[in-house]
ROMI-19510 format. One line per 3 residues: their letters; for each residue x negated, y, z negated of N, C-alpha, C. Coordinates in steps of 0.02 Angstrom, whole numbers, plus 50000, padded with zeros to 5 digits. Layout:
a) X,Y,Z,X,Y,Z,X,Y,Z | ...
//
This chain:
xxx) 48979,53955,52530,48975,53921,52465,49027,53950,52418 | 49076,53905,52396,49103,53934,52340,49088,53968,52286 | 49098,54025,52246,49078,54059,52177,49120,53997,52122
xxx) 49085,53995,52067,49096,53953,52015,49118,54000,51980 | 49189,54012,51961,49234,54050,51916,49220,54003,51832 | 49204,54060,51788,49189,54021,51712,49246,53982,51685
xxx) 49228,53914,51660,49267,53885,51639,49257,53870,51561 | 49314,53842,51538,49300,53846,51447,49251,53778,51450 | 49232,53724,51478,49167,53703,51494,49114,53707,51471
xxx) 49105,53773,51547,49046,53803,51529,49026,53853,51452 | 49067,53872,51408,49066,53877,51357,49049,53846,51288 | 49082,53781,51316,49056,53716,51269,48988,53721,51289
xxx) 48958,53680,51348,48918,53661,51375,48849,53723,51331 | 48853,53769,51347,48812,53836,51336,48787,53835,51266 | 48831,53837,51210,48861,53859,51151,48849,53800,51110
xxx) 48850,53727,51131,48859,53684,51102,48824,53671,51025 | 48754,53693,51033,48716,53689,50967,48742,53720,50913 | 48731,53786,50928,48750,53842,50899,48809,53819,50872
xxx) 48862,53801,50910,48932,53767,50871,48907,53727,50828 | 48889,53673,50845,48870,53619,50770,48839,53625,50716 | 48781,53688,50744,48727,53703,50697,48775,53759,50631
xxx) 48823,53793,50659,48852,53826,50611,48934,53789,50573 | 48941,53725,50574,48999,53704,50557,49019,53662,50593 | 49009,53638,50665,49043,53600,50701,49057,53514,50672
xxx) 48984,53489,50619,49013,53442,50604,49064,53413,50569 | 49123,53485,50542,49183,53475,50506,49216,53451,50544 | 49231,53431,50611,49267,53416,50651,49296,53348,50640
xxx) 49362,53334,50653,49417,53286,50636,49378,53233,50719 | 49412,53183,50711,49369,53130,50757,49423,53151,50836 | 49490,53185,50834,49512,53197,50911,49479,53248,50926
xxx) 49458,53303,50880,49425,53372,50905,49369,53359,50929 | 49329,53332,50903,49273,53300,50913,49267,53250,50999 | 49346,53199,50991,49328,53172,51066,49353,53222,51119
xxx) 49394,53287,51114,49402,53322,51153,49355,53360,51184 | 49314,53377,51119,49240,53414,51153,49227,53390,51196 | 49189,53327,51185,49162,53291,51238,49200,53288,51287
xxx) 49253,53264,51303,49283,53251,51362,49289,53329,51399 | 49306,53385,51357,49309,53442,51414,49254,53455,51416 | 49195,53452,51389,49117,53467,51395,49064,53413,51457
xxx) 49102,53360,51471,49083,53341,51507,49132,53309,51574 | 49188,53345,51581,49231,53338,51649,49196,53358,51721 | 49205,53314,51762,49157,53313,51816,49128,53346,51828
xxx) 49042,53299,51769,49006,53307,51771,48952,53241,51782 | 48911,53239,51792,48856,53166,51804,48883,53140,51738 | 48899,53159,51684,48894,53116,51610,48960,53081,51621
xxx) 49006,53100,51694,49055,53053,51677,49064,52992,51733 | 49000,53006,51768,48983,52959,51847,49041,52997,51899 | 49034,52957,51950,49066,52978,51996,49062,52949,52072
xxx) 49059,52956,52122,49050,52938,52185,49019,52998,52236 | 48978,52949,52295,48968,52993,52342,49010,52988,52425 | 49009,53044,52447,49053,53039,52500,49005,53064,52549
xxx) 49015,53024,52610,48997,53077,52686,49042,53066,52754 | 49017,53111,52761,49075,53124,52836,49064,53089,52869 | 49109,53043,52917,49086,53012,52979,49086,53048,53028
xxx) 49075,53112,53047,49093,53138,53086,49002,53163,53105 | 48992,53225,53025,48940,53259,53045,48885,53228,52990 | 48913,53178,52967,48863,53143,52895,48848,53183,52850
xxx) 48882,53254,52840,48889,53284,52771,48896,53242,52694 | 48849,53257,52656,48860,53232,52595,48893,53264,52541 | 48941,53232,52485,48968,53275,52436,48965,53213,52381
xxx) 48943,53245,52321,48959,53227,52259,49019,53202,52226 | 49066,53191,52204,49106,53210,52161,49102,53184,52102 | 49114,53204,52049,49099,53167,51972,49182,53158,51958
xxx) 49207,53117,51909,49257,53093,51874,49287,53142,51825 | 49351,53155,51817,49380,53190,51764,49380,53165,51690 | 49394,53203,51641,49413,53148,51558,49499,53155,51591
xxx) 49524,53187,51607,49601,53186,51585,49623,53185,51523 | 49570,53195,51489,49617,53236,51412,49645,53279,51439 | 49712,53269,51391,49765,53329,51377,49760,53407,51356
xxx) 49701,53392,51321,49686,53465,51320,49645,53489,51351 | 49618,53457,51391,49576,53500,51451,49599,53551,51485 | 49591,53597,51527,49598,53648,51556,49614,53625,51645
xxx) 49550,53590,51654,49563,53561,51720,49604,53489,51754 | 49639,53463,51675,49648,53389,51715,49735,53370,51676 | 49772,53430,51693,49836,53435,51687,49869,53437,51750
xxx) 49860,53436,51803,49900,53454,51867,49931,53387,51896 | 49886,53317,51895,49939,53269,51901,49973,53228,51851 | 49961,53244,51799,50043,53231,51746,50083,53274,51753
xxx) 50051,53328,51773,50131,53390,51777,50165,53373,51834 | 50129,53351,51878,50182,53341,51935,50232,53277,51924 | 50197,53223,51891,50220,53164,51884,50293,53184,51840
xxx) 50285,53220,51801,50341,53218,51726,50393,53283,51779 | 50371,53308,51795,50417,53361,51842,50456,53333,51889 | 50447,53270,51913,50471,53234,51972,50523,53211,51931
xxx) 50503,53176,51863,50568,53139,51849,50588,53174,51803 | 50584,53252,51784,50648,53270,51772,50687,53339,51812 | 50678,53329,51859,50715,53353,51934,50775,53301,51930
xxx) 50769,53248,51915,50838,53187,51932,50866,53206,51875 | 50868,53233,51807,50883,53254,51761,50926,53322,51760 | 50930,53368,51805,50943,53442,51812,51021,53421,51806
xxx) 51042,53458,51766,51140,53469,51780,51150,53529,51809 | 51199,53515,51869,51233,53583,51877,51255,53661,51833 | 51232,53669,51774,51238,53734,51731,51186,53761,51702
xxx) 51208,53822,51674,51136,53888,51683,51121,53838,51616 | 51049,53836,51611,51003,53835,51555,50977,53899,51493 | 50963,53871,51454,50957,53921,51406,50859,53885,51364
xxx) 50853,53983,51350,50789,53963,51331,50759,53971,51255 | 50762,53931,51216,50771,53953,51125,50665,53931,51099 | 50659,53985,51075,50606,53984,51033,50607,53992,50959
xxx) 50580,53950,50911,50562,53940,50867,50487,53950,50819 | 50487,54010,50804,50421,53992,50758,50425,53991,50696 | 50358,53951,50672,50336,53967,50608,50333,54027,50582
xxx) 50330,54046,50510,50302,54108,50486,50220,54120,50475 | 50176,54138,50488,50113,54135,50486,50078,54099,50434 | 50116,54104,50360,50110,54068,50296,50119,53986,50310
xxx) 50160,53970,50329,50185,53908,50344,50151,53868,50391 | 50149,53926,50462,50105,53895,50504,50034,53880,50490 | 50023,53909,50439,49952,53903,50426,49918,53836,50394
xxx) 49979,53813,50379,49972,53739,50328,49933,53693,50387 | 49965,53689,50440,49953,53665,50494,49874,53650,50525 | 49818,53686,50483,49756,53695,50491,49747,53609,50439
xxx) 49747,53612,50397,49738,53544,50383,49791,53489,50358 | 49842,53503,50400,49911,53456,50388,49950,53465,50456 | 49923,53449,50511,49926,53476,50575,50019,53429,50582
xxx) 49980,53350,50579,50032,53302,50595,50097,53294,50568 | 50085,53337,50513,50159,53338,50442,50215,53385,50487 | 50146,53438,50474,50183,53492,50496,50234,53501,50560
xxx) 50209,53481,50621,50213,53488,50691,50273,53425,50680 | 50274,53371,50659,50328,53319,50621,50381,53363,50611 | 50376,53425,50558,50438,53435,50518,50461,53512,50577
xxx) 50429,53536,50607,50420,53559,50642,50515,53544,50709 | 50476,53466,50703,50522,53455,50797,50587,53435,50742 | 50574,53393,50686,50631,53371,50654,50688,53424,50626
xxx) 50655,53494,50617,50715,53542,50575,50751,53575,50646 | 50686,53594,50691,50727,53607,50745,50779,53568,50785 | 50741,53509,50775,50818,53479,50832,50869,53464,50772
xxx) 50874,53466,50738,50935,53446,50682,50984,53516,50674 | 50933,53596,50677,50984,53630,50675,51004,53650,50757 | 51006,53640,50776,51027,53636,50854,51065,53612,50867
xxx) 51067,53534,50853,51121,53485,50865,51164,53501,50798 | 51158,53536,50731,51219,53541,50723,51254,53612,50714 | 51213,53661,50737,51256,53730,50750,51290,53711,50805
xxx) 51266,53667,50860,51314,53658,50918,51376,53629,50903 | 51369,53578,50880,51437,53524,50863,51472,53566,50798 | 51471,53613,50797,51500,53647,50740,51566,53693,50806
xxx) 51597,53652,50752,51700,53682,50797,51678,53771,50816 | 51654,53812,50754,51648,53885,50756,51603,53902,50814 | 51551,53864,50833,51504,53902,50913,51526,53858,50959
xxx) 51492,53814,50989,51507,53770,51035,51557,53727,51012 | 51551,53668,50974,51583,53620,50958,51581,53553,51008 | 51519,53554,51034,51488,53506,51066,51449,53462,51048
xxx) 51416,53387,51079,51367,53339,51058,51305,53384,51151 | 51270,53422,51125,51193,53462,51161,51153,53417,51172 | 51113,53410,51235,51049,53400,51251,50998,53433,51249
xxx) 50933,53420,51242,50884,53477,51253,50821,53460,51264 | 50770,53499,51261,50698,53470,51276,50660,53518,51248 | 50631,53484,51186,50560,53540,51171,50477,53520,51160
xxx) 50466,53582,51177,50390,53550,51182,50348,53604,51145 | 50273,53603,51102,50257,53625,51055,50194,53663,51082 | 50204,53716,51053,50142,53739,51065,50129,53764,51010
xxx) 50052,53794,51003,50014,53800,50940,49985,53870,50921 | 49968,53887,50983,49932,53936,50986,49983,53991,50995 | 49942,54064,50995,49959,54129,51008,49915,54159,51065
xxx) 49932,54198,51090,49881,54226,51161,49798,54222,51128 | 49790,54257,51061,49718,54284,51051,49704,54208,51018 | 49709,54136,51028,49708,54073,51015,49716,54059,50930
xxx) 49710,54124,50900,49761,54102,50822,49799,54055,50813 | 49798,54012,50761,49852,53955,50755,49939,53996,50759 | 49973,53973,50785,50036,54012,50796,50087,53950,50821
xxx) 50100,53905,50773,50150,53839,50789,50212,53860,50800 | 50262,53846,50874,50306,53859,50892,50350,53815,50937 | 50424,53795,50942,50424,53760,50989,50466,53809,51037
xxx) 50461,53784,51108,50499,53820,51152,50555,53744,51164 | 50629,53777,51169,50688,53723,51203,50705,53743,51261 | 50748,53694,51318,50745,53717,51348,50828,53670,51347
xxx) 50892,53711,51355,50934,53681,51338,51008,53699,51401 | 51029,53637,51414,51088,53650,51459,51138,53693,51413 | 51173,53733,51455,51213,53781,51434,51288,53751,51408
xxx) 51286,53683,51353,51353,53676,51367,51338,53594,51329 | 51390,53546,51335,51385,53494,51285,51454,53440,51294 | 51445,53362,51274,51492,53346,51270,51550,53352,51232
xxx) 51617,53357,51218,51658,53337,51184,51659,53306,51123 | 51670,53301,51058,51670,53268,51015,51710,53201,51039 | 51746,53195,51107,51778,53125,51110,51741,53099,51174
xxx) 51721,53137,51184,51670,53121,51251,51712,53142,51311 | 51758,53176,51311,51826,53178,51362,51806,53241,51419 | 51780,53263,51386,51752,53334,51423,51699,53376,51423
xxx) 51682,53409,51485,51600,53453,51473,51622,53529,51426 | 51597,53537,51368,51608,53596,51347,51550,53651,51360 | 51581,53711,51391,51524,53765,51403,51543,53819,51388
xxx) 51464,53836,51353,51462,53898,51302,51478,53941,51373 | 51471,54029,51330,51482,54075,51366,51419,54112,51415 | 51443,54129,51467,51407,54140,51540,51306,54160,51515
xxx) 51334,54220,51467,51268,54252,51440,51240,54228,51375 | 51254,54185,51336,51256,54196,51265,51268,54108,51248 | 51212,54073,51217,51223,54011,51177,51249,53993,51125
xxx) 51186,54013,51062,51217,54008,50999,51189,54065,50954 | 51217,54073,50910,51180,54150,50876,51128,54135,50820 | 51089,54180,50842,51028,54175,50856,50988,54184,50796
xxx) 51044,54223,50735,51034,54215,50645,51066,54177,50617 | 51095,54136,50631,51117,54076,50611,51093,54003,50630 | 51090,53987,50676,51001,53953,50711,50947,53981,50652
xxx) 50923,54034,50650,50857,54055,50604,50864,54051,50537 | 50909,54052,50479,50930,53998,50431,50926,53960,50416 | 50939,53942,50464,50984,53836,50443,50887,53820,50453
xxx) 50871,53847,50524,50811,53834,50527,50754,53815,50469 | 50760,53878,50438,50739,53882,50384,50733,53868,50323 | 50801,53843,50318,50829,53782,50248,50794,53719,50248
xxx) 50814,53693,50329,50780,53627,50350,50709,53622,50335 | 50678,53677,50358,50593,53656,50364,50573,53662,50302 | 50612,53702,50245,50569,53711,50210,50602,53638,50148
xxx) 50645,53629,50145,50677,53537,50130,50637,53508,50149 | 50619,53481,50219,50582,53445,50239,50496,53446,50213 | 50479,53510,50191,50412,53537,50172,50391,53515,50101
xxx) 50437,53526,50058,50451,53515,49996,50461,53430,49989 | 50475,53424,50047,50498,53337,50021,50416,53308,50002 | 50379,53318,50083,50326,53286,50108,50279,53306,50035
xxx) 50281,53351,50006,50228,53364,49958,50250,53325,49902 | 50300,53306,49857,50303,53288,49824,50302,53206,49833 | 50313,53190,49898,50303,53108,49918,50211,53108,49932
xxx) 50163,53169,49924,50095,53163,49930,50072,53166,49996 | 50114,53195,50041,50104,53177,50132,50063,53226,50144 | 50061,53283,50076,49999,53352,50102,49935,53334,50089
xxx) 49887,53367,50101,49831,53355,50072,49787,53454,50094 | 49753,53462,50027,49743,53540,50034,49669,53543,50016 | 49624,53570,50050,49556,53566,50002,49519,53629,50042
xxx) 49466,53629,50014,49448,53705,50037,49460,53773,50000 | 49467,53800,50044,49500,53873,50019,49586,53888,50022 | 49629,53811,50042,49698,53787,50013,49686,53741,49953
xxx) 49643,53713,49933,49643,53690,49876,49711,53689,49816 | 49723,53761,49808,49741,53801,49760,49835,53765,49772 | 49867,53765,49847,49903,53741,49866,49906,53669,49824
xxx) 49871,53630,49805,49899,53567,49786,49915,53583,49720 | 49921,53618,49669,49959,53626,49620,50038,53641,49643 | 50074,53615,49609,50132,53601,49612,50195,53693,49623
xxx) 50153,53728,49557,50182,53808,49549,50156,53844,49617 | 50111,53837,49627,50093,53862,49698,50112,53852,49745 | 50109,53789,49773,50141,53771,49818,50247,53788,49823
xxx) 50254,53806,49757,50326,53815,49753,50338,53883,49759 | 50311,53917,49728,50286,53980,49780,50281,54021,49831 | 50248,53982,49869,50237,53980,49914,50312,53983,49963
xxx) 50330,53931,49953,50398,53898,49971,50460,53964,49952 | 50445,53966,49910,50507,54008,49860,50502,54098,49908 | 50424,54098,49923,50399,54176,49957,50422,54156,50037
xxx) 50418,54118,50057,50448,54107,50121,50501,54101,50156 | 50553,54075,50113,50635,54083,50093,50661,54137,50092 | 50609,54199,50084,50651,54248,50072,50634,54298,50122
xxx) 50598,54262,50191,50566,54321,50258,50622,54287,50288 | 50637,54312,50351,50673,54291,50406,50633,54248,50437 | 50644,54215,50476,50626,54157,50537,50627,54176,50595
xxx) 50575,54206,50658,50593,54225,50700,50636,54148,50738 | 50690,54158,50790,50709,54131,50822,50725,54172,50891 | 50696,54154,50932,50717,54201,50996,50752,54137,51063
xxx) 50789,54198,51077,50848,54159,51126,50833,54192,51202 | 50800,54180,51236,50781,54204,51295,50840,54205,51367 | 50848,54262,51384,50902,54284,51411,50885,54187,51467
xxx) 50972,54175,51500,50989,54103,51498,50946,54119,51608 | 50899,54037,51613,50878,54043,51687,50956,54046,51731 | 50909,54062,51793,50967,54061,51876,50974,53992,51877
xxx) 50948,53950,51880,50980,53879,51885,50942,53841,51891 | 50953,53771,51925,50887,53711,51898,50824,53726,51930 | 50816,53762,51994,50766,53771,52011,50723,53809,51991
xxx) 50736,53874,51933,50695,53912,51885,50684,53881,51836 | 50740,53820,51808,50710,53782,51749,50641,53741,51781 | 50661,53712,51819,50575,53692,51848,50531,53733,51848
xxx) 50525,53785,51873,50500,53815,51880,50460,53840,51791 | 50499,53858,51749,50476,53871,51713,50449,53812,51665 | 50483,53746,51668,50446,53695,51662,50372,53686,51675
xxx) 50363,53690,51740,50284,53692,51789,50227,53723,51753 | 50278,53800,51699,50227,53842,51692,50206,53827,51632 | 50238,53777,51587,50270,53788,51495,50207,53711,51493
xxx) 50252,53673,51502,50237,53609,51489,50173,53569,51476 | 50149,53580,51512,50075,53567,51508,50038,53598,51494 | 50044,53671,51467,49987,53708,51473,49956,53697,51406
xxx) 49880,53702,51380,49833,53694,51352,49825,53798,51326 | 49792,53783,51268,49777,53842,51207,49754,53898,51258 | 49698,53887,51310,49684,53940,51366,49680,53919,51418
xxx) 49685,53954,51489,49682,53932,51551,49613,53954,51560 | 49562,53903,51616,49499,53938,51645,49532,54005,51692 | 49576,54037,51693,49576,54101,51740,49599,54156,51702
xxx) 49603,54130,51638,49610,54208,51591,49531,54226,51548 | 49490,54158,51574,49436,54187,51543,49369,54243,51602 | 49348,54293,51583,49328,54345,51609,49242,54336,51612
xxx) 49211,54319,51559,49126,54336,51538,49123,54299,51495 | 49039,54269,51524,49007,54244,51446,48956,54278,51453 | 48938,54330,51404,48876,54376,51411,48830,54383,51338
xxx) 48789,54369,51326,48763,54375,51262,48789,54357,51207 | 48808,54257,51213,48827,54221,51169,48904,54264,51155 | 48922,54294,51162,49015,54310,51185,49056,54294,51233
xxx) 49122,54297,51238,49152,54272,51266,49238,54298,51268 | 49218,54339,51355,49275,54379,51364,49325,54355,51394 | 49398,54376,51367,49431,54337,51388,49527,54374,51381
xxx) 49561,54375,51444,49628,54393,51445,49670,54393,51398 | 49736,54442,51378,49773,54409,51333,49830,54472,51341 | 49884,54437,51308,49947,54474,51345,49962,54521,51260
xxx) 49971,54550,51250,49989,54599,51185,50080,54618,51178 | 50111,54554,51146,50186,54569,51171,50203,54618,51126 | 50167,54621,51062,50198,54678,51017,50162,54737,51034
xxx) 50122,54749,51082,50100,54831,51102,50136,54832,51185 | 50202,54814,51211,50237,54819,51246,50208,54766,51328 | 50184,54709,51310,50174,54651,51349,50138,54682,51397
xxx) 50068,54712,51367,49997,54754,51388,49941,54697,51392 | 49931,54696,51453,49876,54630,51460,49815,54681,51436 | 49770,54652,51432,49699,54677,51386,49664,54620,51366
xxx) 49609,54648,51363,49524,54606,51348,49509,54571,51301 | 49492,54517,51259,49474,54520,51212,49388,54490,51208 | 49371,54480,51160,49301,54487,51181,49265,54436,51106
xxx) 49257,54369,51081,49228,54367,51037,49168,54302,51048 | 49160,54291,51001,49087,54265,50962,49092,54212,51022 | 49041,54163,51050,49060,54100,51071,49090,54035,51002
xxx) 49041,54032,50969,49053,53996,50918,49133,53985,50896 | 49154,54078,50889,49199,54069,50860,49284,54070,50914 | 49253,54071,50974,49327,54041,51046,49299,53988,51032
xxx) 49260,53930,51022,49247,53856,51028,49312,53841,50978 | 49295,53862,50914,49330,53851,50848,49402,53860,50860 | 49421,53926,50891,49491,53922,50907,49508,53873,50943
xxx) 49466,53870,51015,49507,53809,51060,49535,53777,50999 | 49485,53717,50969,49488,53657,50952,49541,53677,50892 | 49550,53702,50863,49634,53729,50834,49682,53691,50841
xxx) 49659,53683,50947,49755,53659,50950,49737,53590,50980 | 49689,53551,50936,49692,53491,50986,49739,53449,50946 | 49776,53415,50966,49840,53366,50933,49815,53315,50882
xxx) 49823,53287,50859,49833,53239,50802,49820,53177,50863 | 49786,53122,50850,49818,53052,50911,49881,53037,50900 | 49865,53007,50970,49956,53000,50992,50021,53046,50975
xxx) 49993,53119,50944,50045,53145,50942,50088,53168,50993 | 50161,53155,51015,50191,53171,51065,50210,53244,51044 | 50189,53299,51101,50198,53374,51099,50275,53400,51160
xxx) 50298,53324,51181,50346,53342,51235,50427,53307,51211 | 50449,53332,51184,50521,53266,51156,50585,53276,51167 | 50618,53241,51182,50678,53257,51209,50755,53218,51149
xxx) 50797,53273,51148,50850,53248,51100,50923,53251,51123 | 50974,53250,51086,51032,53245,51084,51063,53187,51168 | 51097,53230,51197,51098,53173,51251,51056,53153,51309
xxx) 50971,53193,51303,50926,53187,51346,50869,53149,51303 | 50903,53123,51252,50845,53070,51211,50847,53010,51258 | 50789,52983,51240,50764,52916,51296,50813,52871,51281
xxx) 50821,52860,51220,50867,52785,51210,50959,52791,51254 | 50984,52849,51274,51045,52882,51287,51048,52894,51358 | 50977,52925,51375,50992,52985,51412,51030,52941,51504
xxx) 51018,52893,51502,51040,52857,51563,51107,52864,51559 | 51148,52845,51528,51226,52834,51504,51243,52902,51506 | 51249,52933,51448,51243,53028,51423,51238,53067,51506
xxx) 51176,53063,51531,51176,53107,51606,51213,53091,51641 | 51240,53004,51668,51302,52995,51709,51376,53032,51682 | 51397,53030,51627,51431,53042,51600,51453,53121,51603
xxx) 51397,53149,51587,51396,53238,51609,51407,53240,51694 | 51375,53208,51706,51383,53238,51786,51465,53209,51793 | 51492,53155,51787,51537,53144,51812,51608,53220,51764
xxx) 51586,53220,51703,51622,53280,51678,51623,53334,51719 | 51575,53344,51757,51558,53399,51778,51568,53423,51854 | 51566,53344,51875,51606,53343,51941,51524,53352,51993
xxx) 51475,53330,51978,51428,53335,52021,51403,53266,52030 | 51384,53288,52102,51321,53237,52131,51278,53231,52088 | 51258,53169,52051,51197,53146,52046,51146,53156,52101
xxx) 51078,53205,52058,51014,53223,52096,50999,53144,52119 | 50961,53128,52171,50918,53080,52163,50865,53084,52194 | 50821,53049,52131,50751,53087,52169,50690,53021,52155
xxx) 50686,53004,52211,50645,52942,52208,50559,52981,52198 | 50524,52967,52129,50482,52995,52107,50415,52952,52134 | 50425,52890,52167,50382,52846,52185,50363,52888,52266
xxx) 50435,52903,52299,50426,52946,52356,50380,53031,52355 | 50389,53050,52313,50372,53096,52294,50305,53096,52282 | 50278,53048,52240,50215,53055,52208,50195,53011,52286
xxx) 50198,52944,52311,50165,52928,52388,50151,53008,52427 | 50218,53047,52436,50184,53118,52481,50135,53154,52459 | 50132,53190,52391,50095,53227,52363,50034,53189,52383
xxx) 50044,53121,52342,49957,53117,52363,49942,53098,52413 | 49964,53088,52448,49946,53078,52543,49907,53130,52559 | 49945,53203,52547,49928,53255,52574,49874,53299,52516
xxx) 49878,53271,52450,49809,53282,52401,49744,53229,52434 | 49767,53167,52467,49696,53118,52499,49682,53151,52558 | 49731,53191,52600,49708,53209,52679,49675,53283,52657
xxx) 49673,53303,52625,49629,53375,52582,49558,53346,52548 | 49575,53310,52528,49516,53281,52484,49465,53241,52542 | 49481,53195,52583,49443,53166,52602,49446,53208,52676
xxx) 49456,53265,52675,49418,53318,52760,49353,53348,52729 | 49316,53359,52785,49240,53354,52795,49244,53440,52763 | 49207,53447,52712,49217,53528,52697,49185,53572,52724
xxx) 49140,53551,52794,49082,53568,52801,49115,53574,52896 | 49123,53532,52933,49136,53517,52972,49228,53517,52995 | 49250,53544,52938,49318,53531,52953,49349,53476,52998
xxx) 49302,53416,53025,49346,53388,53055,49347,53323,53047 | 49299,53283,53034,49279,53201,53007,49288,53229,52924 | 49322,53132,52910,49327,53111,52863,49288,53098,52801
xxx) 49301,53101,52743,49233,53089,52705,49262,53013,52677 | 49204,52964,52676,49201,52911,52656,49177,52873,52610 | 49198,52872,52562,49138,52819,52488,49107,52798,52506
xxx) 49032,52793,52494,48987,52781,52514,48929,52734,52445 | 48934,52768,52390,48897,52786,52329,48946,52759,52292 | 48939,52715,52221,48938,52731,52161,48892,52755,52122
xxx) 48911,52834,52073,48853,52849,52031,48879,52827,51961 | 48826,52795,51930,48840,52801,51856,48840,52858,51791 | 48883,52848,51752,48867,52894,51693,48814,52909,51680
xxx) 48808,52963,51673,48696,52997,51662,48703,52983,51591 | 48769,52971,51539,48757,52959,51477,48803,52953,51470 | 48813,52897,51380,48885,52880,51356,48891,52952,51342
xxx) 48970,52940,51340,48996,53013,51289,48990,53005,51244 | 48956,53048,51203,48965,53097,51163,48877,53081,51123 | 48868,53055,51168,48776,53043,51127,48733,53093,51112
xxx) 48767,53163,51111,48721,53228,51094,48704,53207,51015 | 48632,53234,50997,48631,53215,50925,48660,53234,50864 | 48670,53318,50886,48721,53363,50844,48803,53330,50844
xxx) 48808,53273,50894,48876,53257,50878,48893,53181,50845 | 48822,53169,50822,48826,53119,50769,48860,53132,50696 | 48916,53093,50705,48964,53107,50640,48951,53046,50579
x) 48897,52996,50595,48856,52945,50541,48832,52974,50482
//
């Protein structure tokens, strides 16, 4: 019999009252459908099917996933899917890896101005990117890139950041040629953190005075005008971390580190450790006490509260791609580089790809777990044991 390793789930699942009963009904209506959906991922509340072997007539269950995005368990076939097609994307040159954060002040807005923020967020970054590059003094190139957002910090603190992930190099201002930066070294890395910083906080200042903020609570105080300028004016004058992560070995580590980046969700079920007396222990990497993994250990209530921190805005896209790897370009732009560049076009038929994977995900799935040797066969439809989200504590009427 397999051991059931704790999942953030079973946390919801456990905890659930207790969450609502102390605050949970503040919840925004995606936080709210995320609960549910990771609180009830195959489980009876989401139906499912029954299977048996033709072999030894073994029976198995299986219940249905949510495939929310922020689930823990139901990221592995979009990652493969979005990984396939951008494998046909890889150029022949080293990649480079640029991080961006907020300042804790700033990021913090983000608690109830999630969508503004995370907005002005992708917009200052890709603007100073694309134009420290095309600037004659560093590169003096038209850059591609790809960033994707994350929210969190190891101990699940709000901590809004984007990671890029950027070819080492750029077109021509005439389009005539591939220009590439130097072997070790992109763009510098306080001058990026500036401009950075001009932008977001322009962009910050705009949105408030067009009314795009909204502050209440214990930010309240933020919607006065001197405060909020303040604010602004106290932030202007810290640095911006920007970190430039020494440049990958080549396309197959950018995948690679793709695989690991991209999809991932606020915690993984395998960094969590214990749920023991309404707590909840759990891994975490300590980069400023010299990248010291260690324990952390808190309230249930209050890991519920963090998860739901980083659940997105709807429809917010957390994955975006710019300069010559923007969607509207990137067909034209990638031929164009490769032929600069003097390479084979990858080609990577993603229809082929995804037929194998899951061939060999159906010939796993449907062997007898019991018998190792007959097939398991649908047999059963089960229905939902309940709509989602019909707990009474999650009546938001």
């Amino acid at each position: 019999m397999i051991e059931h390793r704790l999942e953030v789930a079973d946390v919801f699942r456990k905890h659930e009252r207790d969450f609502f009963a102390q605050g949970g009904p503040g919840l925004g209506p995606q936080q709210r459908k995320a609960f549910v959906a990771i609180r009830d991922c195959r489980t009876a509340a989401l139906g499912g099917h029954v299977d048996r072997c033709d072999a030894c007539g073994h029976r198995v269950i299986s219940y249905n996933s949510c495939r929310n995005r922020h689930c823990p368990k139901c990221q592995a076939a979009s990652r493969a899917k979005w990984l396939a097609e951008r494998e046909a994307e890889l150029l022949p040159t080293a990649y480079f890896h640029v991080v961006f954060t907020l300042p804790q002040k700033i990021g913090g807005l983000a608690f109830q101005n999630a969508r503004e923020i995370y907005r002005i967020l992708f917009q200052s970054v890709s603007e100073t990117l694309l134009t420290i590059a095309a600037d004659p003094k560093h590169l003096g190139a038209a850059i591609g890139f790809l960033a994707v957002l994350h929210t969190w910090g190891q101990n699940l603190h709000l901590h809004p950041h984007l990671h890029c992930v950027v070819p080492g190099g750029g077109l021509s201002p005439d389009g005539a040629r591939w220009s590439s930066c130097r072997k070790s070294f992109f763009l510098p890395v306080r001058v990026l953190s500036r401009l950075f910083r001009k932008k977001f906080l322009i962009y910050l200042k705009k949105a408030f005075r067009e009314g795009r903020l909204r502050f209440y609570g214990e930010m309240a105080g933020l919607a006065q005008p001197g405060a909020f300028e303040a604010l602004c004016c106290e932030a202007g004058k810290i640095e911006w971390v920007v970190y430039a992560k020494p440049p990958f070995g080549g396309p197959a580590q950018v995948l690679k580190y793709l695989a690991r980046y991209t999809h991932r969700v606020a915690i993984s079920n395998r960094r969590l450790l214990s749920m023991e007396d309404g707590r909840v222990t759990f891994e975490w990497k300590d980069y400023a006490g010299g990248n010291q993994t260690k324990s952390m250990t808190l309230d249930a209530v209050e890991f519920i509260r963090r998860f739901l921190l980083h659940v997105l805005p709807g429809g917010f896209v957390r994955i975006r791609h710019f300069g010559f790897l923007a969607n509207r370009v990137r067909g034209e732009k990638l031929a164009l580089c490769r032929t600069l560049l003097d390479a084979t076009p990858v080609v990577t038929d993603t229809t082929v790809i995804a037929d194998r994977d899951g061939k060999a995900e159906e010939r796993e799935r449907t062997r007898c777990p019991a018998c190792k040797i007959g097939k398991m066969i649908s047999i059963e439809i089960v229905q939902p044991a309940r709509p989602a989200g019909m707990s009474p504590w999650l009546d938001s009427s």
